[in-house]
Each structure stands twice: as C-alpha cells, then as structure tokens.
C-alpha positions in Angstrom: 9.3 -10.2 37.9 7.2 -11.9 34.9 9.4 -14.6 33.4 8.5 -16.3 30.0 10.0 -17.6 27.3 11.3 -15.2 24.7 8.7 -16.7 22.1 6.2 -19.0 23.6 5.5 -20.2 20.4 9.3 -21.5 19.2 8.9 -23.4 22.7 5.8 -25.7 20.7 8.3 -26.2 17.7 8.9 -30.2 19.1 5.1 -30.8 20.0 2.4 -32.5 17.9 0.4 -30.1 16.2 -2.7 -32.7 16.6 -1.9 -33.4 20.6 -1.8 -29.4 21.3 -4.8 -28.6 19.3 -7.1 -31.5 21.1 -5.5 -30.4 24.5 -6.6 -26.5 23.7 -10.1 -27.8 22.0 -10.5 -29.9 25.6 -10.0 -26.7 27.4 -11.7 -24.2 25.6 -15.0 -26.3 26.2 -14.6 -25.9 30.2 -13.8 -22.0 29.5 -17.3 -20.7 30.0 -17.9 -17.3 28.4 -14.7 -17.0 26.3 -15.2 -18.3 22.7 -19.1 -17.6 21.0 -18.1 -20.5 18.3 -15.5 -23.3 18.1 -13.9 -24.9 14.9 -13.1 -27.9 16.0 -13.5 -30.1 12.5 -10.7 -27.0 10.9 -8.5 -26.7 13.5 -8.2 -30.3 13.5 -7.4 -30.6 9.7 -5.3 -28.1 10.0 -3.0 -29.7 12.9 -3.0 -32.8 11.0 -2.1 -31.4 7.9 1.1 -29.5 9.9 2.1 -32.8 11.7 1.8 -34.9 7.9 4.1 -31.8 6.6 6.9 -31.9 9.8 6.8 -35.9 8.8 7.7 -35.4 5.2 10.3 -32.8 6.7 8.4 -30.2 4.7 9.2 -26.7 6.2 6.2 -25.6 8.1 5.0 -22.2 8.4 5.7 -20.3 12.0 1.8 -20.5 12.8 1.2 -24.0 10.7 -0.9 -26.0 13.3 -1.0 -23.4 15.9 -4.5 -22.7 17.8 -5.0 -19.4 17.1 -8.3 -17.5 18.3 -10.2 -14.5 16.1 -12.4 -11.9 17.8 -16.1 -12.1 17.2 -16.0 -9.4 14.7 -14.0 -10.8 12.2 -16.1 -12.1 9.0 -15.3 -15.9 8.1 -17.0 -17.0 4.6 -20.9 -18.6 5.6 -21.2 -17.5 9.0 -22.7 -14.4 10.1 -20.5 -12.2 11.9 -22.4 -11.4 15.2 -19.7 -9.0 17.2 -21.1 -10.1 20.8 -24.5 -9.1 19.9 -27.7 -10.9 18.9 -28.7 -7.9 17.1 -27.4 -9.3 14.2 -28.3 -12.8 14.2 -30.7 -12.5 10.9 -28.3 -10.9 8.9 -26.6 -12.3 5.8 -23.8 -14.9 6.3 -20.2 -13.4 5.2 -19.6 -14.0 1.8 -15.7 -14.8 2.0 -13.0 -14.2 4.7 -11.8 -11.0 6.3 -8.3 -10.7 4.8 -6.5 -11.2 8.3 -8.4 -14.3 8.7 -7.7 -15.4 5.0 -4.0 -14.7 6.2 -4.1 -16.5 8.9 -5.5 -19.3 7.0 -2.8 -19.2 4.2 -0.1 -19.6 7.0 -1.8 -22.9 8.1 -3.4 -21.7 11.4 -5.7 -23.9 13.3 -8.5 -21.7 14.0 -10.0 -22.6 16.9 -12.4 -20.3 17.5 -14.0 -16.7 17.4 -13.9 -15.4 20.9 -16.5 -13.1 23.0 -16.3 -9.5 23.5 -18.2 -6.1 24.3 -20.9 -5.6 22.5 -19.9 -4.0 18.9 -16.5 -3.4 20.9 -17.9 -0.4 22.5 -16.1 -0.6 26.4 -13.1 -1.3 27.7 -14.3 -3.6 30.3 -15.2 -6.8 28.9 -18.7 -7.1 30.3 -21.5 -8.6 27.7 -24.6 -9.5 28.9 -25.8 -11.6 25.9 -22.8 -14.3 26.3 -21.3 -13.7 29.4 -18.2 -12.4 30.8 -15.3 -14.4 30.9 -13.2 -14.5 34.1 -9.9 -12.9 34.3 -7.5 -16.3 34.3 -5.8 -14.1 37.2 -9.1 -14.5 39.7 -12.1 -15.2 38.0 -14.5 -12.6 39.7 -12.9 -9.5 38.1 -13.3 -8.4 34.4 -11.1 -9.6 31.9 -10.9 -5.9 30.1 -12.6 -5.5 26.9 -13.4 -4.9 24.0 -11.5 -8.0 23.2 -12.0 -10.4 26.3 -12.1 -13.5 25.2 -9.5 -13.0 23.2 -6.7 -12.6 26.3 -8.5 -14.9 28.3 -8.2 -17.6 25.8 -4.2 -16.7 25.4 -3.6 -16.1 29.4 -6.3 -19.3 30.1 -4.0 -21.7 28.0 -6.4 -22.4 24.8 -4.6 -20.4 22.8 -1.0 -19.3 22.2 -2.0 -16.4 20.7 -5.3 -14.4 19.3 -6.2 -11.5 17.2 -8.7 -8.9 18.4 -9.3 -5.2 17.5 -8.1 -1.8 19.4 -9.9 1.3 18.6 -9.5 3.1 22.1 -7.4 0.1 23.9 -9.2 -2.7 23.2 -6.5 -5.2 22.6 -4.2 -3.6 25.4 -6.5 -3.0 28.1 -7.4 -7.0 28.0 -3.7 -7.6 27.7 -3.0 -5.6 30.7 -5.6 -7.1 32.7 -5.1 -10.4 32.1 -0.9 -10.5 32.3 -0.1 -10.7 28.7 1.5 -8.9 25.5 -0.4 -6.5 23.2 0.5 -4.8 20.1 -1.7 -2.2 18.8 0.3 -1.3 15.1 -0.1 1.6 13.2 -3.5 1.0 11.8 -2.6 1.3 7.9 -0.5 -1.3 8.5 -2.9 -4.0 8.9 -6.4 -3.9 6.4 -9.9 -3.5 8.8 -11.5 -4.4 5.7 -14.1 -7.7 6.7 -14.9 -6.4 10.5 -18.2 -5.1 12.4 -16.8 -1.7 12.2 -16.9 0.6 15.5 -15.0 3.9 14.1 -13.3 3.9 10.5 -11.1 6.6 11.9 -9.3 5.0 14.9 -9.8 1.0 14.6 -7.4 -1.4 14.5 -6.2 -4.8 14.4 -3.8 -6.1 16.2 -2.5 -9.3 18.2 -2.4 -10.5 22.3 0.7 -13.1 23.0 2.9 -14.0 25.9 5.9 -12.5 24.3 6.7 -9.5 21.8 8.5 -11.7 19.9 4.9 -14.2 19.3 3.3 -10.5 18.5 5.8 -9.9 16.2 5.6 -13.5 14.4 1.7 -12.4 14.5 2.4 -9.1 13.1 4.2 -10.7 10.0 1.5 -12.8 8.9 -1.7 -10.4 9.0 0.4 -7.1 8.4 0.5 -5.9 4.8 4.4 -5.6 5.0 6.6 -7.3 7.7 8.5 -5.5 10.2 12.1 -5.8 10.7 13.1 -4.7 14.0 16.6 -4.5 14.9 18.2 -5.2 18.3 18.1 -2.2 20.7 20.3 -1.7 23.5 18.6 0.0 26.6 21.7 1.8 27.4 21.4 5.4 26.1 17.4 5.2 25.3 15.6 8.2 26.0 12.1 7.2 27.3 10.1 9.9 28.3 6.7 9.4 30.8 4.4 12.5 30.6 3.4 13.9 33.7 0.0 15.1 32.2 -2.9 12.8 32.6 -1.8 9.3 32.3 -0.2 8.7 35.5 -2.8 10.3 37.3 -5.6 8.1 39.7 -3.5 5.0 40.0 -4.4 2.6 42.3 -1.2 1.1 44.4 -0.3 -2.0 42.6 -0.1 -0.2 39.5 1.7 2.7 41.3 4.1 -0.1 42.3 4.4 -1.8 39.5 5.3 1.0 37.1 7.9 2.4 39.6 10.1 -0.2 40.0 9.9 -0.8 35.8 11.2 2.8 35.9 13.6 2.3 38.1 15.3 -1.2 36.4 15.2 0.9 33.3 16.9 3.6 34.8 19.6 1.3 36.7 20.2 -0.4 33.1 21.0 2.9 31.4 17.8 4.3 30.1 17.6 7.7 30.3 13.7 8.0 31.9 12.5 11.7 31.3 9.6 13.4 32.5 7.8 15.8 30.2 5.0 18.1 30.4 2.1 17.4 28.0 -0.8 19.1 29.2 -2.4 19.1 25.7 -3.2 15.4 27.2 -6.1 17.0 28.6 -7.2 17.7 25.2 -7.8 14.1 24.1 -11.5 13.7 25.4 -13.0 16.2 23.4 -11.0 15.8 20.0 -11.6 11.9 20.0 -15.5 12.1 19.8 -15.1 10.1 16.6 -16.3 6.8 17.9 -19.8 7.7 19.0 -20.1 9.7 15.8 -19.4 7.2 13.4 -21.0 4.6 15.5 -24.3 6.0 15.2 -24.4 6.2 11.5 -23.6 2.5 11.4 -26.4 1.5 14.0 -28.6 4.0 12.9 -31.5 2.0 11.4 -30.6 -0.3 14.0 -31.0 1.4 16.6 -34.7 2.1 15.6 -35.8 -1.3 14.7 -34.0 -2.9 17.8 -32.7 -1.0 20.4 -34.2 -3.3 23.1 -31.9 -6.1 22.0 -29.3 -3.9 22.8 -26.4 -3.9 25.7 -28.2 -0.7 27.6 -24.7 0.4 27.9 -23.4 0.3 24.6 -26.8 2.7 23.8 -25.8 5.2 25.8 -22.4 5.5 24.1 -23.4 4.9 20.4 -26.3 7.9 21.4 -24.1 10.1 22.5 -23.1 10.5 18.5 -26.4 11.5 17.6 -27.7 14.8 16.4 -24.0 15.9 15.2 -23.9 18.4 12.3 -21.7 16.8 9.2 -19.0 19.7 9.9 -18.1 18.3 13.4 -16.6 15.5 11.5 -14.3 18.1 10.0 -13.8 20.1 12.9 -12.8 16.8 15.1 -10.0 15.9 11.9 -8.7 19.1 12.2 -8.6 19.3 15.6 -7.1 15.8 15.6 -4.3 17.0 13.1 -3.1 20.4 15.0 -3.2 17.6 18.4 -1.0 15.0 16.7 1.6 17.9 15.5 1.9 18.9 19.1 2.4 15.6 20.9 4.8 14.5 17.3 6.7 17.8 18.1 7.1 16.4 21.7 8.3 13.4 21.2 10.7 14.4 18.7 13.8 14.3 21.1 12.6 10.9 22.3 13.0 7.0 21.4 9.2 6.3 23.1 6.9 6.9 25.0 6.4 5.0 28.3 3.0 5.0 30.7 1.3 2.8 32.3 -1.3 0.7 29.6 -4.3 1.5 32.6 -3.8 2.7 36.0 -6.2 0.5 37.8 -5.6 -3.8 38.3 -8.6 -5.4 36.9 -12.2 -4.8 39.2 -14.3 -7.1 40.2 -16.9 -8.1 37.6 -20.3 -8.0 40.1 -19.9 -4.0 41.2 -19.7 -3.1 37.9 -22.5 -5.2 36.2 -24.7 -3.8 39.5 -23.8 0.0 38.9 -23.9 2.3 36.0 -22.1 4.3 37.7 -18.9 2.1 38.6 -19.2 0.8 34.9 -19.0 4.1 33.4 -16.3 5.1 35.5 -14.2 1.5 35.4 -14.4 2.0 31.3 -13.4 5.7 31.5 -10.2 4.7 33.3 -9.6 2.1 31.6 -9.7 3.5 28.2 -8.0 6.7 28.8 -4.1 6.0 28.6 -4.3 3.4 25.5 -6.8 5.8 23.7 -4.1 8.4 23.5 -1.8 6.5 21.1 -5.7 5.8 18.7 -6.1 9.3 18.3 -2.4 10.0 18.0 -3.0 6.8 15.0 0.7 5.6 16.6 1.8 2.1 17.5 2.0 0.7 21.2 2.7 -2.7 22.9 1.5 -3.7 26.5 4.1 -5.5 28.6 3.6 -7.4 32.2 5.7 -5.8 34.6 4.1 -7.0 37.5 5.9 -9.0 40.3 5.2 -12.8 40.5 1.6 -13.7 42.5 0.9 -10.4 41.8 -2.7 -9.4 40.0 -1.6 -7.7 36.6 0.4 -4.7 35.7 1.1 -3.8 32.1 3.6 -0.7 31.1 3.0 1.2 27.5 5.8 1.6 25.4 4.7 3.7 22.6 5.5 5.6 19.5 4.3 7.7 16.3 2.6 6.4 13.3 5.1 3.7 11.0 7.7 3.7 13.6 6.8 0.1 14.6 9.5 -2.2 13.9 11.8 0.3 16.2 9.1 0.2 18.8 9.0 -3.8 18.3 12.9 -3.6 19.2 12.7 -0.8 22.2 9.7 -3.4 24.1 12.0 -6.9 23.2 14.5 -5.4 25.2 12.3 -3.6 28.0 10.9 -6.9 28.1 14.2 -8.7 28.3 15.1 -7.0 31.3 12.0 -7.1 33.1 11.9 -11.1 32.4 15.2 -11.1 34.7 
C-alpha cells in the first residue's frame, strides 16, 4: 500500500527554507505545462526571511518558507488573473489579493507560482489547449485530471509540498486521485471564493491537494475562516456506508481492485462497511445543471466578442446554460434542497460516506485531445462521483489507496455540510491504516 509520512511537511521542519525553495524553483522550470507564472524573486524573500527567523529562534509559522502553488484563478494584486485562458489577457490587473492568497501570504508562504488548469475550470480532465497539459507524474502520456492539474502535478512532481486549487464538481479530487495524492474539498462556507474567476457561485470551492490529510489539514487552518479541530477516531465501530446506486458503477479493474481490498482492510480493522441503496443518485444530473447556468451569464458578453479564442470544449458546456428561463434557477434550488434532505436522511445512521473519488485510472492524454467523443465521456466519468458531495454542498477528502507501482487509486470518504473536522479525523485514520 501507499506509504508516506504522516505530514510531509513536519518532515521539512530541519531543511533550509532557501535550499528547498531553489531546489523546487529548479524543478518547476523543467516541468513543462504545470505553472502559467512563477514567483521566483517572492518566494525567494520569503524563504530567506523564514530561515533569518529559525536563526533568531523566532517561532515560524507551519507554512513560513514553504513552496506552496495557487491555481490560475486566484487574483494576486497587479496581475491579471487569466484562469487558463487567453480570453482574458486585456483585462484589468487584480487590484489586491484573493483573501486565501492574502492568507497564505500572512502565514509566510513562498509562493511559487500559479499553476495551469482547464479552461475557466470547466472539465474534469486537465486538458488546455492554450498552455498545455501537464503529464501525470505517474506516466506522462495520460491526463493529470482537471480542473486543477497543475496544481497536483506540481505537489505529486516534487515542486511543491502542497497547492490550493478549486472544486466545483471534483476539481481538486479528481487531480488528486489521478495523480496519487490527498484532496480535501471543505464545506464551501467555510473557506471565502471571494477574488476567483468564478465557474458556479452555487457549488465552488476552495480547497487544498497534499501528500497527507494531516498537510490538508495544516492547509485548511490557514485559508479556512475558522480552524478545524479534529479529534482522534478509532476505526473500530465506524459505520461507513458505500451506496450501491451510481457511484460504483463502470469501474475499470484497477480501481475495482483498489477499492476492494480498502474495504476489506477496513472491514478486518473493525469498520462496520454497509451497503445502502440510494437510487435518488440517479437524480444528481439533472438537479446540478447550475454550472452551465451560471456559467453563461458570466461569459455572456464574452462569448459574443470572442468565442473563437475559446477551448471548443469549454463552449459547448458554458452553451448548454443558454436560453434558461430565470425560474429554472429556482426550480434547480428547490430541487437541490428536497435532494439533500433525502441523501441527509440517509446518512443519518452513518459516520461517512465512502466511494471511490473516480472509477477510471487516469487515460491517456492523445485519445482524448483526438476525440470529442472520448473527451466528453472521460470528463463525464470522471466528474460523476466527486460532484455528488458539490451538490450535496458536503465536505470530502481523496486518499491513495492504491498498491505500490500501481497507476493511482483514490477512495472518498465523505460527509454532510460543517461536519469536517470529524471527517478530517475518520480519513487520518483510514489513512493510517492503509499507510501499513
């Protein structure tokens, strides 16, 4: 199974700030495709600084010095904020930080870059044809899952011990999954959107990728508005339930593998796995319509001045919210409502949830840039599981559970809105025991 360190970042406590950040700067130049800009003048000063502190025997903050990446979305203060497009590029620069990035500033960060991603974060696949599309660290000729692709691959590629990216179907999960790391998509209140290319006000989120919960958590603490305070959980006596409905449907064998042994481990350690039927699953796809909707109306003008510059692909999506009467909006909330009370009343009885984060391993990247077909189907599998727990607005993380020299397998352990720091504790110690 996976083995790493229980916080990859406590393991850098000894090591010179300035060393690490010239090591990762030095790598993330060879990375081709993964960041869109570098800081390598801030995250210097900022390693320096953390090393002149540690000599002073100042206490330093848990990031202080750290290279930590930022998703292309993100507004930092005189740059304009170009979410993998070139739409954009004549806009107005940002007039001050995103608070997350203000955040991460405060703590002492080094920032070492924004990262690439689908265009406007619209696919789960990690494709973009403007910039590239970074190679899964795992075998560089499949897709490193999207929307936020540089963002893993600049984690799981060694430039970065940790980055922030965004998940408004999957899109810090999916990545995570694909590329053998930890994601943690929080309760969206929890952490402020405000500063970010939008893709839906309704379902996006911010969130961080790691190696470990525990570096999501210490990630969690710095751009959440309140920290969490998870408490150890023992397995023994956990009721986990995996729905039979939808999500562990058209796996391939790896992950079929994968999340079956997982299961069993958790079983042999005292969980109490349950199957439960949840066919209002099926539901999902035509309640969560809300990202083409509100797409759309953000893109609008856009779209009409310069939909050649476009991502074909990411047209067809943000089209298909066109033409939709105002009172679909308040049809789809409704509908959302009613669909959340169900699934809450399901998962009453339970601890979590547990599925796997995507039932396919990663695809190779030329089949799907050759076929809109195979695209349209990778990104629909892809997105399905993790875009549950969106529209449910509940809190998830994405742990390996893959055997060693294997490609990639993640497993979901999710839960409903502002139950996060029990989550946090239920996936330290899933992950405890599938480090063993």
């Amino acid at each position: 199974m996976i083995k790493q360190s229980h916080s990859h970042i406590r393991l850098l406590d000894g090591q010179r700030r300035s060393e690490l950040v010239e090591s990762s700067l030095s790598l993330a130049q060879t990375r081709q495709s993964v960041f869109t800009k570098l800081y390598p003048l801030e995250a210097m000063a900022a390693a320096t600084a953390a090393d002149t502190a540690r000599q002073r025997g100042s206490p330093l903050p848990a990031l202080a010095g750290l290279p930590i990446s930022i998703k292309d979305l993100f507004d930092t203060a005189g740059e304009v904020t170009l979410a993998g497009s070139v739409v954009l590029n004549d806009l107005a620069p940002a007039q001050r930080d995103a608070p997350v990035v203000a955040r991460l500033r405060a703590t002492g960060a080094a920032l070492l870059g924004k990262t690439n991603m689908t265009e406007f974060a619209f696919s789960g696949v990690g494709i973009n044809p403007h910039y590239g599309t970074p190679g899964n660290p795992a075998d560089s000729t499949r897709i490193p899952g999207g929307s936020s692709s540089g963002a893993a691959v600049s984690v799981a590629g060694g430039s970065c011990v940790a980055a922030i990216g965004s998940d408004t179907g999957g899109s810090v999960r999916i990545p995570a999954a694909l590329c053998g790391l930890v994601g943690f998509k929080p309760t969206m209140r929890r952490v402020p959107v405000a500063g970010i290319v939008p893709l839906s006000p309704s379902l996006d989120t911010l969130g961080p990728i790691a190696h470990t919960v525990e570096d999501c958590l210490v990630i969690d603490s710095v751009i959440a508005d309140t920290p969490l305070q998870p408490k150890r959980i023992h397995l023994v006596g956990l009721r986990l339930a995996v729905p039979l409905d939808v999500v562990v449907e058209d796996m391939d064998s790896q992950v079929v593998q994968a999340f079956s042994l997982a299961l069993s481990r958790l079983s042999a350690a005292g969980v109490e796995v349950i199957e439960v039927s949840m066919p209002m699953l099926r539901e999902a796809p035509q309640i969560n319509r809300f990202s083409p909707i509100e797409a759309y109306e953000w893109h609008r003008s856009l779209l009409a001045a310069r939909e050649n510059t476009y991502d074909h692909r990411v047209v067809h999506r943000i089209r298909q919210g066109a033409n939709q009467a105002p009172a679909v909006m308040d049809e789809l909330r409704a509908a959302r409502v009613d669909w959340t009370r169900r699934v809450s009343t399901v998962l009453a009885d339970v601890d979590a949830l547990l599925m796997p984060t995507v039932p396919i391993v990663a695809p190779h990247i030329a089949p799907l840039i050759a076929s809109d077909t195979a695209f349209f189907e990778a990104n629909r599998l892809l997105l399905r599981n993790p875009s549950l727990i969106n529209l449910l607005d509940g809190c998830a993380t994405s742990l390996p559970c893959h055997q060693s020299g294997d490609l990639p397998v993640d497993l979901t352990v999710a839960g409903l809105a502002m139950t996060d720091a029990r989550l946090i504790g239920i996936a330290q110690a899933i992950e405890d025991l599938l480090r063993l």
